[in-house]
N, CA and C atoms of all chains as a GROMACS GRO file, in nm:
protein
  534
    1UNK      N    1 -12.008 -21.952   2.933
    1UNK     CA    2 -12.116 -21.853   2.915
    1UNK      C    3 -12.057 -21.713   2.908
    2UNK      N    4 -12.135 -21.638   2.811
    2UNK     CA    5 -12.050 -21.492   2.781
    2UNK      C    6 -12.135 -21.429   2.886
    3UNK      N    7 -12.053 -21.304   2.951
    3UNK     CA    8 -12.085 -21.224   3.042
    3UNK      C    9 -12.228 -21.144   3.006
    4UNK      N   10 -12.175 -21.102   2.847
    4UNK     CA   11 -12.321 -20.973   2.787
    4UNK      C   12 -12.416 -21.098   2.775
    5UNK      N   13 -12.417 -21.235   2.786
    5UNK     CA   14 -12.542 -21.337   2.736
    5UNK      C   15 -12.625 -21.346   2.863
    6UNK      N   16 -12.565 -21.310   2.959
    6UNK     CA   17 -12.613 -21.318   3.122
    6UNK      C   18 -12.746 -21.186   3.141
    7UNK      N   19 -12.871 -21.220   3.181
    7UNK     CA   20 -12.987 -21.159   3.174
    7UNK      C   21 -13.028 -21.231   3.329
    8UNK      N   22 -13.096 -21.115   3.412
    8UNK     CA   23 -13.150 -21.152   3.543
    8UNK      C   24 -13.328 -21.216   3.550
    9UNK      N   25 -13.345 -21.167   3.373
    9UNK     CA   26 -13.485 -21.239   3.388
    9UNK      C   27 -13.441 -21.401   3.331
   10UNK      N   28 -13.344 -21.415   3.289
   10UNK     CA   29 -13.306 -21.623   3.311
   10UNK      C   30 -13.335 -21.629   3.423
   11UNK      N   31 -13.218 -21.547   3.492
   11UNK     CA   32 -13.206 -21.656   3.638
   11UNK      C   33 -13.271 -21.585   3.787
   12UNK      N   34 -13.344 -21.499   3.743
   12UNK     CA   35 -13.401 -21.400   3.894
   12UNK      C   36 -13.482 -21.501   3.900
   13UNK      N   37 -13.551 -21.560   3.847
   13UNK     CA   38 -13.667 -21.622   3.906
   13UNK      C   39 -13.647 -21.768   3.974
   14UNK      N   40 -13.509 -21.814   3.973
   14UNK     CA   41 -13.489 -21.968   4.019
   14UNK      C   42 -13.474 -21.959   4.199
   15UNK      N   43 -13.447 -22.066   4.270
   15UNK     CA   44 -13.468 -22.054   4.375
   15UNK      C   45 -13.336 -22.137   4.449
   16UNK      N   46 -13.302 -22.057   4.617
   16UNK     CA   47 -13.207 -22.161   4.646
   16UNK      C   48 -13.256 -22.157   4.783
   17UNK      N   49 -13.209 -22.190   4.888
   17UNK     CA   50 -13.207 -22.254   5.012
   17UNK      C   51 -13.186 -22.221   5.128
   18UNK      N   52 -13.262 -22.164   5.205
   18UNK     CA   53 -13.188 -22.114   5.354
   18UNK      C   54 -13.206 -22.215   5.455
   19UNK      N   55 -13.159 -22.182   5.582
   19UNK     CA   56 -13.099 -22.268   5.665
   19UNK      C   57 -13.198 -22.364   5.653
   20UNK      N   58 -13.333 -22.294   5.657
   20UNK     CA   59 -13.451 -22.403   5.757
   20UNK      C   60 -13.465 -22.453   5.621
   21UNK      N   61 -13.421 -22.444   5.477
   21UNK     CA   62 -13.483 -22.517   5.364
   21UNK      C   63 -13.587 -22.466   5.315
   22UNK      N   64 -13.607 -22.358   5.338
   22UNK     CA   65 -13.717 -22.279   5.267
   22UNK      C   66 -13.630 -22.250   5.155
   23UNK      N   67 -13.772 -22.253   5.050
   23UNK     CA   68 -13.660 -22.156   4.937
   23UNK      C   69 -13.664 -22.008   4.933
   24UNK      N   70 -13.561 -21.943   4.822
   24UNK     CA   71 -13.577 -21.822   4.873
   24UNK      C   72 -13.530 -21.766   4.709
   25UNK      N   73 -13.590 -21.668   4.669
   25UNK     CA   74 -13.597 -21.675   4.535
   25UNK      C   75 -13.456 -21.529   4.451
   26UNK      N   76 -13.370 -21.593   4.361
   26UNK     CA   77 -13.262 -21.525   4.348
   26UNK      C   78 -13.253 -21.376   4.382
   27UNK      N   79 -13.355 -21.361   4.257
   27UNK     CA   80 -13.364 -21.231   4.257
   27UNK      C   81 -13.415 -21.136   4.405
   28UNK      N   82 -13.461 -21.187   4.476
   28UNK     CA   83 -13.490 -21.112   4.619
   28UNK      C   84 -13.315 -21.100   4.687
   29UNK      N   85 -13.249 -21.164   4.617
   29UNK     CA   86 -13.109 -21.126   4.663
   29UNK      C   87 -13.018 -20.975   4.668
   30UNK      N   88 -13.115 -20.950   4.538
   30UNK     CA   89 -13.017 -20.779   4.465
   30UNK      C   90 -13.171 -20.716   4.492
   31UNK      N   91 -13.282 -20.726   4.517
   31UNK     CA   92 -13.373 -20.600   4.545
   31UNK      C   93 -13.332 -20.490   4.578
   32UNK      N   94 -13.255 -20.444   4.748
   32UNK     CA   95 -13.218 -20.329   4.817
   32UNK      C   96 -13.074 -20.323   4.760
   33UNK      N   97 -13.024 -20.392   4.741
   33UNK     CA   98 -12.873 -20.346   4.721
   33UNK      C   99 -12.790 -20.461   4.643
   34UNK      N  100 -12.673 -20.444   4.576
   34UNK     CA  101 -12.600 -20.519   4.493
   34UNK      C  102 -12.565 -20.638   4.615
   35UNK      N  103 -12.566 -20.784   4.521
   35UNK     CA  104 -12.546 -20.891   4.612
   35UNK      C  105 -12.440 -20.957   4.567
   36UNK      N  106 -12.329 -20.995   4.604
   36UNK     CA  107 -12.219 -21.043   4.543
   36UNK      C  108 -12.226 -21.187   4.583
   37UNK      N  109 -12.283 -21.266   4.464
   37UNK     CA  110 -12.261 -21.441   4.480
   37UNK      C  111 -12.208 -21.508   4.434
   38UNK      N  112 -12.131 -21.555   4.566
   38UNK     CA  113 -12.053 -21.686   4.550
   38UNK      C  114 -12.082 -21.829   4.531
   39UNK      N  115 -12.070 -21.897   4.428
   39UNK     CA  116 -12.093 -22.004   4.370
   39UNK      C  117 -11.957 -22.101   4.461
   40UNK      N  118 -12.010 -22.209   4.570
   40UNK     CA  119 -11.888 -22.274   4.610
   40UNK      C  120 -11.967 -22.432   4.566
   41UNK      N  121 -11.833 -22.507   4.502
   41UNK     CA  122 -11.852 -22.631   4.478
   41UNK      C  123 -11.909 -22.716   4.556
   42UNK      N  124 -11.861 -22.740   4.722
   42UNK     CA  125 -11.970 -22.833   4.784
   42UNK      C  126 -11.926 -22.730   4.914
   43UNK      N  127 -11.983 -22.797   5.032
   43UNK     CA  128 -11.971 -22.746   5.161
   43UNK      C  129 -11.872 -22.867   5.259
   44UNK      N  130 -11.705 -22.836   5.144
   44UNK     CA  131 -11.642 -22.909   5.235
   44UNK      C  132 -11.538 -22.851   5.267
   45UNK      N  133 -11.093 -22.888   5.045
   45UNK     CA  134 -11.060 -22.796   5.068
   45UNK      C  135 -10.995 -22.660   5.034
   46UNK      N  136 -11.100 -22.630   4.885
   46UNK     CA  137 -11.106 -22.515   4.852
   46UNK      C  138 -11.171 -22.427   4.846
   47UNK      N  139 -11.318 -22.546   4.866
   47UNK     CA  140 -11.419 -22.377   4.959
   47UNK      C  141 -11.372 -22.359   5.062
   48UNK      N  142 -11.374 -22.438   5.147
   48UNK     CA  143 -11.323 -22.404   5.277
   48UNK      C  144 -11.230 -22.263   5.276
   49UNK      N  145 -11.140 -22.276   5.181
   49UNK     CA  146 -11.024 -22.199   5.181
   49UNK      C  147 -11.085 -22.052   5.130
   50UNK      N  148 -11.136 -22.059   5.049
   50UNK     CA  149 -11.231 -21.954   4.915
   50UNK      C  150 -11.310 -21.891   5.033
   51UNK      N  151 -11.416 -21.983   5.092
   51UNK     CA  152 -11.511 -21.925   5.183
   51UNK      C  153 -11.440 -21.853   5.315
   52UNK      N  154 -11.359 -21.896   5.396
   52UNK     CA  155 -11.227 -21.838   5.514
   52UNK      C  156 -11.189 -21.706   5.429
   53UNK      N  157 -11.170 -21.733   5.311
   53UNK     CA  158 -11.087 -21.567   5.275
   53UNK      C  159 -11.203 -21.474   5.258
   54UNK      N  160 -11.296 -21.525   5.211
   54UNK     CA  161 -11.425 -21.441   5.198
   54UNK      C  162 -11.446 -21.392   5.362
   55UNK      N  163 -11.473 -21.477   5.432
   55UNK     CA  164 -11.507 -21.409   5.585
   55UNK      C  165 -11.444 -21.326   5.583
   56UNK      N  166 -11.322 -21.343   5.544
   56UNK     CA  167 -11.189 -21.221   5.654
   56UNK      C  168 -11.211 -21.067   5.577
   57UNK      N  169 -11.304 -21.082   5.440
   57UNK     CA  170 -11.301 -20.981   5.391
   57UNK      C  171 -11.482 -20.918   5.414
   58UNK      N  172 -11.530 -20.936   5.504
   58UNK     CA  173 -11.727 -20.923   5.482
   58UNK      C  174 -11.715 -20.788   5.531
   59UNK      N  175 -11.642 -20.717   5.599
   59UNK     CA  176 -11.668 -20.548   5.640
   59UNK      C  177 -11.624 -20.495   5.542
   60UNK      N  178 -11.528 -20.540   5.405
   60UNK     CA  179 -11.480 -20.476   5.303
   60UNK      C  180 -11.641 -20.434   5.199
   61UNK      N  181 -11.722 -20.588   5.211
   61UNK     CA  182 -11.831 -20.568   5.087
   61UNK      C  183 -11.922 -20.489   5.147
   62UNK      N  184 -11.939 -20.481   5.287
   62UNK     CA  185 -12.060 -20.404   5.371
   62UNK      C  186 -12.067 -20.220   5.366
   63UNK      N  187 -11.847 -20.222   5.371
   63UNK     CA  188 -11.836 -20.066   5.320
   63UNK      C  189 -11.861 -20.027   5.239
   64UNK      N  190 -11.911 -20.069   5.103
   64UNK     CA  191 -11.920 -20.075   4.977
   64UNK      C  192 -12.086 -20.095   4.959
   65UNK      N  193 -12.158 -20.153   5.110
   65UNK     CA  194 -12.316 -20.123   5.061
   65UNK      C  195 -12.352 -20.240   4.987
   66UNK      N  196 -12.290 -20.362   4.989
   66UNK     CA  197 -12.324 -20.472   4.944
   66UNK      C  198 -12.368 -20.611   5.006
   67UNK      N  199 -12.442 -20.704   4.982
   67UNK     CA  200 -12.419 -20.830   5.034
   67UNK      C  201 -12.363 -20.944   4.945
   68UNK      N  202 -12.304 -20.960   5.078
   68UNK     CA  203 -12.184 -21.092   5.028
   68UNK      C  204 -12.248 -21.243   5.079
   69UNK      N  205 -12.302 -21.279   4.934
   69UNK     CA  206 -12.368 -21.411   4.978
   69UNK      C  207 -12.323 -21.570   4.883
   70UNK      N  208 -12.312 -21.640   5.014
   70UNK     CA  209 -12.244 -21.785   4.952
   70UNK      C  210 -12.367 -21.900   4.954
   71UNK      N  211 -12.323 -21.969   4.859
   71UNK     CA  212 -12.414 -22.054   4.769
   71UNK      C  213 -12.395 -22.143   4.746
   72UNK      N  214 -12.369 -22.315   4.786
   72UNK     CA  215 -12.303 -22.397   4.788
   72UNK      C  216 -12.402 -22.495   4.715
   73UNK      N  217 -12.391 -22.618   4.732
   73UNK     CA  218 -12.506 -22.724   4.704
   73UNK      C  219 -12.527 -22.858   4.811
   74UNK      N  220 -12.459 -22.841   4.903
   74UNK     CA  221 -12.545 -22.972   5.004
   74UNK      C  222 -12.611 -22.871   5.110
   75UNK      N  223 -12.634 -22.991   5.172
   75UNK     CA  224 -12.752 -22.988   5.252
   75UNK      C  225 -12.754 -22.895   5.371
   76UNK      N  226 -12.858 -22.815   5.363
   76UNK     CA  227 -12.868 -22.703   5.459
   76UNK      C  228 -12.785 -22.739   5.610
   77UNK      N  229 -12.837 -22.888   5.665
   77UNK     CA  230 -12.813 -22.925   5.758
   77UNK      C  231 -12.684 -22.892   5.851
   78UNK      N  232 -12.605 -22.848   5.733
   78UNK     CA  233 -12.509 -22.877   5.749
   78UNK      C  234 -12.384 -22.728   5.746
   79UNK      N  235 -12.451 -22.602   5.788
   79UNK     CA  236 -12.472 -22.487   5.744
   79UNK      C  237 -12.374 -22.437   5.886
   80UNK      N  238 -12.453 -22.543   5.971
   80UNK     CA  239 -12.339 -22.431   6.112
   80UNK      C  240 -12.207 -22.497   6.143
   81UNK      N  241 -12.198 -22.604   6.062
   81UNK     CA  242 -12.057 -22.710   6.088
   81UNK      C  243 -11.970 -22.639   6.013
   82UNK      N  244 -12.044 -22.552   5.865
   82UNK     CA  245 -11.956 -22.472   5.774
   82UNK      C  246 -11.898 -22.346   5.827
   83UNK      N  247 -12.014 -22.246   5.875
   83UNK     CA  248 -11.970 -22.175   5.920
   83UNK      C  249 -11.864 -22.167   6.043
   84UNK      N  250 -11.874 -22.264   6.120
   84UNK     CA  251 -11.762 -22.297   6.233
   84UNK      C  252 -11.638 -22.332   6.186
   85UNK      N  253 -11.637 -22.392   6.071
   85UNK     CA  254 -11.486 -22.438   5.969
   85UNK      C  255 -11.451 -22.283   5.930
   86UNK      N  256 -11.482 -22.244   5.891
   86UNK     CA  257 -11.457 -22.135   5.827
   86UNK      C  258 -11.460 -21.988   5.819
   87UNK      N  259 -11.586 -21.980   5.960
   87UNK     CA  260 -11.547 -21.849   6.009
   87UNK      C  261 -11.652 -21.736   5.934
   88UNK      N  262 -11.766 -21.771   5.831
   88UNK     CA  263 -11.822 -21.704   5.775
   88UNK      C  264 -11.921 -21.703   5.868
   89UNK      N  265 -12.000 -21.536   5.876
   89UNK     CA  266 -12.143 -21.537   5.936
   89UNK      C  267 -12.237 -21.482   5.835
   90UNK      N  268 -12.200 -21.447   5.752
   90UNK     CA  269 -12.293 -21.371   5.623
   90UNK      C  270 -12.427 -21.439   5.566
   91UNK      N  271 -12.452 -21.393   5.460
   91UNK     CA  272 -12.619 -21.518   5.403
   91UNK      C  273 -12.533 -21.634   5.345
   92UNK      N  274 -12.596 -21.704   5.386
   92UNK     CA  275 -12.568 -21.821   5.297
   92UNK      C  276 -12.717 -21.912   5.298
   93UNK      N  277 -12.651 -21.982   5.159
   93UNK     CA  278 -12.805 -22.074   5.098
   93UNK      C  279 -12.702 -22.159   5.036
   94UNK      N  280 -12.836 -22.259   4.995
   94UNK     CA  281 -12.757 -22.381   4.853
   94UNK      C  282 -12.869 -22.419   4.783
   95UNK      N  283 -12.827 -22.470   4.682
   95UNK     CA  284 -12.904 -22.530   4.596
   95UNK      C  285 -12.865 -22.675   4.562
   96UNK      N  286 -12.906 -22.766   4.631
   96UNK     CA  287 -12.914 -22.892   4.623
   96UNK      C  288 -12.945 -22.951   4.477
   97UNK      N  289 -13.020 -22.878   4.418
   97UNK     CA  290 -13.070 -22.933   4.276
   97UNK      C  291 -12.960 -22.880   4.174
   98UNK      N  292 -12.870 -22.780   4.177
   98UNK     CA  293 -12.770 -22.706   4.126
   98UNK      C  294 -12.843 -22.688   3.988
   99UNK      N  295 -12.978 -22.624   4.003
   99UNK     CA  296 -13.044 -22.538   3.871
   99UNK      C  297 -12.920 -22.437   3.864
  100UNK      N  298 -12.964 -22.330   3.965
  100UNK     CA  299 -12.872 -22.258   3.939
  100UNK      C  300 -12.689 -22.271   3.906
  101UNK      N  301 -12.637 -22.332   3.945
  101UNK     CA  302 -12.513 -22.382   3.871
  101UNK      C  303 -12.535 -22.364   3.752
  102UNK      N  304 -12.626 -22.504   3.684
  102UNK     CA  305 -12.641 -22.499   3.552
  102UNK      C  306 -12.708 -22.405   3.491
  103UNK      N  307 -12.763 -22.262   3.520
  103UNK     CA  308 -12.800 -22.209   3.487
  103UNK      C  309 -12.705 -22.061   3.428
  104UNK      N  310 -12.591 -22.083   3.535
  104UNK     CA  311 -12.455 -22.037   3.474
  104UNK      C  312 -12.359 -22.068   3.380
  105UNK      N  313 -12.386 -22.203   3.406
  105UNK     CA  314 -12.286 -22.266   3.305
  105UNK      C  315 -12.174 -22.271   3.405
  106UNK      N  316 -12.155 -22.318   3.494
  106UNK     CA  317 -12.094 -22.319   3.584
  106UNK      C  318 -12.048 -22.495   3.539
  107UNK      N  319 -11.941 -22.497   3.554
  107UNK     CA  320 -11.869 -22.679   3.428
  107UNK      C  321 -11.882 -22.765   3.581
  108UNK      N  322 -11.908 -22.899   3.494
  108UNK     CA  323 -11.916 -22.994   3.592
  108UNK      C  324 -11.857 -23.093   3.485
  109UNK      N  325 -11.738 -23.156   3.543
  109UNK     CA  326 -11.726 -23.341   3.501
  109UNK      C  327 -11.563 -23.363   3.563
  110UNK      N  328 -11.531 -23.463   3.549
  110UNK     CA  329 -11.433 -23.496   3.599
  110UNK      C  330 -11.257 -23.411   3.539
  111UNK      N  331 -11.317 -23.391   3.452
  111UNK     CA  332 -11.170 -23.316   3.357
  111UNK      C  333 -11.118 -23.175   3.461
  112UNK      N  334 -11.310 -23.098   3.507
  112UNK     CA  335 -11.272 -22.972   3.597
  112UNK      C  336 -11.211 -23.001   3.708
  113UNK      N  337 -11.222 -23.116   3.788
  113UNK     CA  338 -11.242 -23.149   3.922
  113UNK      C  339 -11.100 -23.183   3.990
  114UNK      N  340 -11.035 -23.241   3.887
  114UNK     CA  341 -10.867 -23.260   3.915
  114UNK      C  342 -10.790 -23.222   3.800
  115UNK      N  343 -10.653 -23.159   3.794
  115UNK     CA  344 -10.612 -23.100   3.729
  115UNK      C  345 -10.463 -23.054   3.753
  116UNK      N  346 -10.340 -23.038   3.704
  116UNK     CA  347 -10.231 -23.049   3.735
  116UNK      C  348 -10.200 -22.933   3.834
  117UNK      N  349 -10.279 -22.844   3.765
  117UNK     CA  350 -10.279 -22.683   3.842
  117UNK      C  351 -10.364 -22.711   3.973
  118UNK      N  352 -10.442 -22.771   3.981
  118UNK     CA  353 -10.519 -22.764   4.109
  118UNK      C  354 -10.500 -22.851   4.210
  119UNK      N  355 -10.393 -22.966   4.161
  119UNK     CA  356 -10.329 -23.063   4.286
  119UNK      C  357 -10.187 -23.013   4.336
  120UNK      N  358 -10.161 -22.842   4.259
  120UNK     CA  359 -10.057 -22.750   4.324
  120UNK      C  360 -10.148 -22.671   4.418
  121UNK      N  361 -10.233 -22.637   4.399
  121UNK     CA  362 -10.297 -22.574   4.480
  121UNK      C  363 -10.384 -22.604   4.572
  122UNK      N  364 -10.427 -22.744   4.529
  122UNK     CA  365 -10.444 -22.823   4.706
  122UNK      C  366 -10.328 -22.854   4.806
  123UNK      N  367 -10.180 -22.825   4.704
  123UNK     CA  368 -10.107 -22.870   4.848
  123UNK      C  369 -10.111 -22.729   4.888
  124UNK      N  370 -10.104 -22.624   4.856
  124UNK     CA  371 -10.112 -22.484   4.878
  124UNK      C  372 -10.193 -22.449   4.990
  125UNK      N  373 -10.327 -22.542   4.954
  125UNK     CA  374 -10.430 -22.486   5.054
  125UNK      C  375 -10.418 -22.580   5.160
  126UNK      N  376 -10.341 -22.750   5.181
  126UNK     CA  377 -10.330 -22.822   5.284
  126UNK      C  378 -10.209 -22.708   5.385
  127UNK      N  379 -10.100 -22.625   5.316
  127UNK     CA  380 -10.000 -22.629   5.352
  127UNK      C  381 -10.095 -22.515   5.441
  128UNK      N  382 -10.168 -22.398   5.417
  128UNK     CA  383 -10.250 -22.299   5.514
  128UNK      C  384 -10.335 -22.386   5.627
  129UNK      N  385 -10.347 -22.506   5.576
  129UNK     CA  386 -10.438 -22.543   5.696
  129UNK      C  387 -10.572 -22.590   5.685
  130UNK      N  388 -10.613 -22.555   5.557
  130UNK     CA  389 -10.728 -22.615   5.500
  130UNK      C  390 -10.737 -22.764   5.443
  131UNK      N  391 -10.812 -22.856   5.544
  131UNK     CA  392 -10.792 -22.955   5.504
  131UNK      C  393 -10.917 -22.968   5.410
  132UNK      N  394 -10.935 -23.094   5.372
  132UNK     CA  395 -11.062 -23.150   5.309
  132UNK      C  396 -11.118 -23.176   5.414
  133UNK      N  397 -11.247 -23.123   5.448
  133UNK     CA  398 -11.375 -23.195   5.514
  133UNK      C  399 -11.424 -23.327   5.453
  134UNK      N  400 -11.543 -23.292   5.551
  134UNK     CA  401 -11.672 -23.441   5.494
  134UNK      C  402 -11.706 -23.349   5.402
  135UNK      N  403 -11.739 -23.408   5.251
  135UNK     CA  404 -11.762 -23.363   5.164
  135UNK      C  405 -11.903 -23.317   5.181
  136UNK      N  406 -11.980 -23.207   5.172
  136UNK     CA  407 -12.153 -23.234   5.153
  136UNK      C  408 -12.129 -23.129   5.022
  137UNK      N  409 -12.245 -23.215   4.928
  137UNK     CA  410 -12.271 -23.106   4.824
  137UNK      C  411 -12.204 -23.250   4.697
  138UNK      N  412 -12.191 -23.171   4.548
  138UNK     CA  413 -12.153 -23.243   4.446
  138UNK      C  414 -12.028 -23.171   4.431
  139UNK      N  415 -11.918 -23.299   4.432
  139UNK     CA  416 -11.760 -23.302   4.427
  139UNK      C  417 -11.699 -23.248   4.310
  140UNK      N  418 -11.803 -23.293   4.215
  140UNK     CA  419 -11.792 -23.257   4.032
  140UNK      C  420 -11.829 -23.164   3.969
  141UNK      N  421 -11.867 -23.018   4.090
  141UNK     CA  422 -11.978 -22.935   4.040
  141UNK      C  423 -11.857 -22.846   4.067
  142UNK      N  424 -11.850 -22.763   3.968
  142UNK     CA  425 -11.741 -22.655   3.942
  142UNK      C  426 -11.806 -22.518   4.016
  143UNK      N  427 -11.724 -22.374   4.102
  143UNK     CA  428 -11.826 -22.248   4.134
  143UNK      C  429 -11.825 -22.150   4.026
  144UNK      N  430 -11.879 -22.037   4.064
  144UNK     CA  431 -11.844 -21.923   4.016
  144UNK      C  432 -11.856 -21.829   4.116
  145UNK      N  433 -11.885 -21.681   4.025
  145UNK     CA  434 -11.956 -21.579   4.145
  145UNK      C  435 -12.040 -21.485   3.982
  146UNK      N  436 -12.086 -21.401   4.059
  146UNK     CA  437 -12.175 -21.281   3.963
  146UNK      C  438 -12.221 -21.222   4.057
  147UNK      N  439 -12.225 -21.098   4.022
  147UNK     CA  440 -12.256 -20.977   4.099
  147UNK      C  441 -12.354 -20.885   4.022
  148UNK      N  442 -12.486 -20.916   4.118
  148UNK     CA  443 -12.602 -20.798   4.007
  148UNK      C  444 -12.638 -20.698   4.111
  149UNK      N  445 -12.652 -20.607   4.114
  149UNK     CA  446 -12.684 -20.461   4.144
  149UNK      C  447 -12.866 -20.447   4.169
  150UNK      N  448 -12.897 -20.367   4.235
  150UNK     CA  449 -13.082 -20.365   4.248
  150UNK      C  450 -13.099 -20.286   4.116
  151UNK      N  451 -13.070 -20.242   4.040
  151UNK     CA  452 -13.096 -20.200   3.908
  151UNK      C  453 -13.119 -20.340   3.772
  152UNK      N  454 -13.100 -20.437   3.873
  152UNK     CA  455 -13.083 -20.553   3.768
  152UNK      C  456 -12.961 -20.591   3.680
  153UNK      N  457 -12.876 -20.498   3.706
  153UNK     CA  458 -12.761 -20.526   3.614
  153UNK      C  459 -12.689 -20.586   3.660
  154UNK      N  460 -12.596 -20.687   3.562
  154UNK     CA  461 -12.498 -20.788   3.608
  154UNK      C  462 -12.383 -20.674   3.589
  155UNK      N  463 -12.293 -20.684   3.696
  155UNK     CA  464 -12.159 -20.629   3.729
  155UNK      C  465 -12.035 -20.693   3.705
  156UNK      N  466 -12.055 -20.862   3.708
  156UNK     CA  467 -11.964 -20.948   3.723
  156UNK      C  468 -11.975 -21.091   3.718
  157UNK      N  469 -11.901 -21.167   3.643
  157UNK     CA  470 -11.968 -21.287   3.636
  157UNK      C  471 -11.805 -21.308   3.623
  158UNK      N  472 -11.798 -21.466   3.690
  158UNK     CA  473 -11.665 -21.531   3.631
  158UNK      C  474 -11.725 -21.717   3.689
  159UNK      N  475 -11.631 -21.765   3.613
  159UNK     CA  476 -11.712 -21.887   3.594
  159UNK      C  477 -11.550 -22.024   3.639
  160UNK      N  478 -11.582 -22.085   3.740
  160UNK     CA  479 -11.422 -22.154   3.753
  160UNK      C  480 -11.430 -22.258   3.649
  161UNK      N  481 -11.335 -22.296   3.602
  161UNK     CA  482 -11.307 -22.402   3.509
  161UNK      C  483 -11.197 -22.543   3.517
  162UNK      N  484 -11.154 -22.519   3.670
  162UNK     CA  485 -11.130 -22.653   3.767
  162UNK      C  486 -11.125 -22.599   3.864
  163UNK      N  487 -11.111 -22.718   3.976
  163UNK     CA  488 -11.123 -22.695   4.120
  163UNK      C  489 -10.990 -22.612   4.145
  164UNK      N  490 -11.044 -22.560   4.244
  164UNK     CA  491 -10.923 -22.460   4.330
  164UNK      C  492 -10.928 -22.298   4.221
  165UNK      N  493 -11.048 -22.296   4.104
  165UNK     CA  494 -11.065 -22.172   4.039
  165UNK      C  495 -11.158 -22.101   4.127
  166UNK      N  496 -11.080 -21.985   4.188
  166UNK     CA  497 -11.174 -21.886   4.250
  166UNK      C  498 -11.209 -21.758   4.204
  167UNK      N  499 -11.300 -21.686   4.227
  167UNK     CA  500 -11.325 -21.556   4.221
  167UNK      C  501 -11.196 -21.483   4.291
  168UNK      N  502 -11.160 -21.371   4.196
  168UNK     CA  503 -11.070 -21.295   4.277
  168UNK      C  504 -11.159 -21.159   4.420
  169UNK      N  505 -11.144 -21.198   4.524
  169UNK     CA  506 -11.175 -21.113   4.623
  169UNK      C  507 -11.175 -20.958   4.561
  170UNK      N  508 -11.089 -20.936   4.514
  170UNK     CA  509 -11.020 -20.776   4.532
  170UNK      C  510 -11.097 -20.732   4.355
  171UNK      N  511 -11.118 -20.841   4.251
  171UNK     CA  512 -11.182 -20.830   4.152
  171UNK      C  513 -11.357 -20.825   4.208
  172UNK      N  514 -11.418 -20.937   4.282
  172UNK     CA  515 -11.544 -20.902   4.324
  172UNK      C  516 -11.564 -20.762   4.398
  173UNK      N  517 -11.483 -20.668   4.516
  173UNK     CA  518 -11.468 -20.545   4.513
  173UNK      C  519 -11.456 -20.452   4.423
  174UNK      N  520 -11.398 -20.460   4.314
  174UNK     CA  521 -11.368 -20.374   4.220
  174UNK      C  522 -11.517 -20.353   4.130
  175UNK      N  523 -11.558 -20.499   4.181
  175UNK     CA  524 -11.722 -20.485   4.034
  175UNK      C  525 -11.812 -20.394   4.101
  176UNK      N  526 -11.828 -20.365   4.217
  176UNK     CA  527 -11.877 -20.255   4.340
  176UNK      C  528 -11.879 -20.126   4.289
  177UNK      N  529 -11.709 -20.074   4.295
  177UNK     CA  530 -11.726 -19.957   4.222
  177UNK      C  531 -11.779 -19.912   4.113
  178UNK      N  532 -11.813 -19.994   3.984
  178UNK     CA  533 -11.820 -19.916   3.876
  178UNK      C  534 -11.974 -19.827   3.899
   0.00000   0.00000   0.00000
């Protein structure tokens, strides 16, 4: 995937997971301030 | 044991992204459950989440299949990361699911995107800092 093809209205709106399994929606990540995410393969 | 390794170097660096006015958040894909066994391996206290369904993965284009997953370069760099101390855990999450990182700003703008293309491909630390400044 090209960097300039990358748009936050694709992916602001998808959702991932906090502890208790709630979801929690991307874009509430960068609201107040720049969020630097790390994509890790599994949790091993 | 290359998040493990990826995620440990990330801890050691979380007052670097905080000086900088940022959050440093990790994103894995198994099961929440399993969230304080990680952080105890590894030493991270920051946000962390996952996505079990790995939309988001695929929503990066983040590579998944067996070609990414082992690789001549990356069974040098698992002995690399056995030889620090990082072993392989219990696996939780998908084994075949390649990371990345991207960095968007509250302005909406993407800062940074890099995408691994076999295991043991990480984000460079000192490159995710650098996307901060501009």
């Amino acid at each position: 995937m090209e960097f300039n093809n990358l748009s936050t209205e694709n992916f602001g709106g998808m959702h991932v997971l906090d502890e208790k399994g709630e979801p929690v929606q991307l874009s509430s990540l960068w609201l107040k301030r720049t969020a630097v995410m790390v994509f890790v393969r599994h949790f091993g | 044991m290359f998040c493990r390794q990826q995620v440990a170097e990330l801890a050691q660096n979380e007052d670097r992204f905080e000086k900088k006015d940022a959050d440093l958040v990790v994103i894995g894909s198994g099961d929440p459950v399993h969230f304080k066994e990680f952080r105890e391996k590894t030493g991270y206290g920051g946000l962390l989440f996952t996505d079990p369904s790995l939309a988001s993965f695929g929503a990066f284009g983040f590579s998944k299949g067996l070609m990414g997953f082992m690789s001549i370069t990356s069974l040098s760099k698992a002995a690399s990361a056995l030889k620090q101390g990082h072993r392989q855990g219990s696996i939780q999450g998908s084994t075949l699911q390649l990371g990345g990182a991207i960095v968007v700003d509250s302005s909406d703008t993407v800062r940074y995107f890099f995408a691994g293309r076999k295991a043991g491909d990480h984000p460079d630390v000192d490159d995710l800092l650098k996307a901060l400044d501009k």
